[in-house]
Structure formats: C-alpha cells, structure tokens
N, C-alpha and C positions, 0 to 999 in steps of 0.2 A: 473662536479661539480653539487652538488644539494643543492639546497638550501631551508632551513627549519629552521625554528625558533619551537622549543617546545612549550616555551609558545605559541604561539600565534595559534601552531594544535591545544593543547588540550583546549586553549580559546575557540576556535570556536567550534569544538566539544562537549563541556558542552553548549553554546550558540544554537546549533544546536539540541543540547537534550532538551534545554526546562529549565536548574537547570543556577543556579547563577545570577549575575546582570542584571536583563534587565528592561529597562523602560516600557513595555509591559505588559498589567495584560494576563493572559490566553494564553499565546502564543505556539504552538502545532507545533511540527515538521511534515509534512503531506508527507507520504512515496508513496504516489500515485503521488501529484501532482510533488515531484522532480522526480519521474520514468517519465514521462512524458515527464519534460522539457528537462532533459538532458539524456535522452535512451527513446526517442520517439517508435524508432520499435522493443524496447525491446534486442537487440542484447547482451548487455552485461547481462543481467538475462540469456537469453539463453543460453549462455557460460558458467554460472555459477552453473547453475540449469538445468541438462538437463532435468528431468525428465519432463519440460513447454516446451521443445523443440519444439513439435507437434501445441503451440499455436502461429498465425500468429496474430505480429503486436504488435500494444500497448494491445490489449487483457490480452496480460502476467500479467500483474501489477496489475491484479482482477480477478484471474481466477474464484477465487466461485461467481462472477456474471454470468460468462456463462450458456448456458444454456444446458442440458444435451447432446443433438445433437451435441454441439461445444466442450463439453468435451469428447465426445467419438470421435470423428474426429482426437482428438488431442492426442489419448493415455491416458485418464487424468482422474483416478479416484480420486475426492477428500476424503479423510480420507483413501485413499488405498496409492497410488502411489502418493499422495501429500495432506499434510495435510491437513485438515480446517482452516479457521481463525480463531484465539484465541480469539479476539475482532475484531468489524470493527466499525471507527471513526466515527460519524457520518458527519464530515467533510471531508471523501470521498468521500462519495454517487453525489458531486456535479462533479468528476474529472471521476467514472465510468462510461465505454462506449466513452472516449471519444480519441481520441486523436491531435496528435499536430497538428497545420494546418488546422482542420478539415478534415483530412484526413481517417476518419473512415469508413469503406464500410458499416455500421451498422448506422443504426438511431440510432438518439440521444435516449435516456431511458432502461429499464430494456428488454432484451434479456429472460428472464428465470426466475426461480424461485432462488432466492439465500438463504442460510443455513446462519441463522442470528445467530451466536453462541449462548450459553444458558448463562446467566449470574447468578453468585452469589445474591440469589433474595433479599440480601438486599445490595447492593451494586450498582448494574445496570453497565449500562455502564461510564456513568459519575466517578465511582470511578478509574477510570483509569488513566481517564484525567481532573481531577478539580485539584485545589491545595490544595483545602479542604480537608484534610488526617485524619477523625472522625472516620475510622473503627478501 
C-alpha cells in the first residue's frame, strides 16, 4: 500500500519552490545545501547523471567550482560533457566545498577558478531570485 495525499505533495512542492502562502518574505529553495543533507556522497546524482560519475564525494553538487585538475580527473568538461551553470545563487557559495560532517579531504574555500555565468546586464542576478518581477 502507498500512501499519498495530492494535496498535501503538491503543497509541499509549491512551498518547496518558493510560490504560494508563506509567512516568510525571501524565502529560496537552496539545491546545494539539500544535496548535501540528504545525498551527502553524492550517490544518488551519480546514478542519475552519469556523465559527474568520475567526481568523488559531495564535490558533485558544484562541479563548476572545481578546479580544472579535478575536472579532468573526473572526465568533466564543463560546457562539453556537462553544462555550465545557468545562474549560481548567491546563497550557495556558503555550502561550496563543503560537506557533511566535515568530511571533506579539501580545505574549506575556493579550489579553482569558477565560470560565473554572464548575466542579462540589466537584470543581474537578483532577477531570478527577488520577488520583485519590474522587468
């Protein structure tokens, strides 16, 4: 038997995106730090994506922060063999590099040079994620 209520997925799932009732002003679904919590060594992206296969660890869940050395280790052309990032939040930068337990063989901070996508120059990155919708 399985047991599910509709309402109460697709509740959670629009609450989980960020749209409908919430007491909360600014509140941002942050795709780093749940990779984190609940797929710590990345296993289930790796199943899913093989083409990150080659990256060991919580690594996975940012890879355009590596640094070239760990992306060729790992098979991992970014914009070849896996895309670039479209945007990156600015409230991930506090979750990369890191992982759970402190279990990271990597010092804490920047590894490398990361590819900070180009943005729309009158838009920035803020139009993404404010709820201020002016454009």
């Amino acid at each position: 038997k399985v047991d599910y209520d509709v309402c109460s997925n697709y509740g959670n799932w629009l609450y989980s995106a960020g749209i409908g009732n919430d007491p909360r002003d600014n509140r941002k679904f942050n795709m780093i730090k749940q990779g984190l919590d609940y797929d710590g060594n990345g296993d289930y992206v790796r199943l899913w994506v093989p083409e990150l296969q080659g990256i060991k660890g919580a690594d996975i869940h940012t890879p355009w922060a590596l640094n070239s050395a760990a992306l060729s280790q790992a098979g991992v052309t970014l914009g070849e063999t896996y895309p670039q990032p479209v945007v990156i939040a600015p409230e991930w930068s506090r979750h990369i590099n890191q992982s759970p337990q402190g279990r990271s063989p990597h010092p804490r901070g920047r590894r490398g040079p990361a590819r900070t996508p180009v943005q729309h120059k009158d838009r920035g990155i803020d139009f993404y994620f404010s709820r201020k919708k002016d454009v």
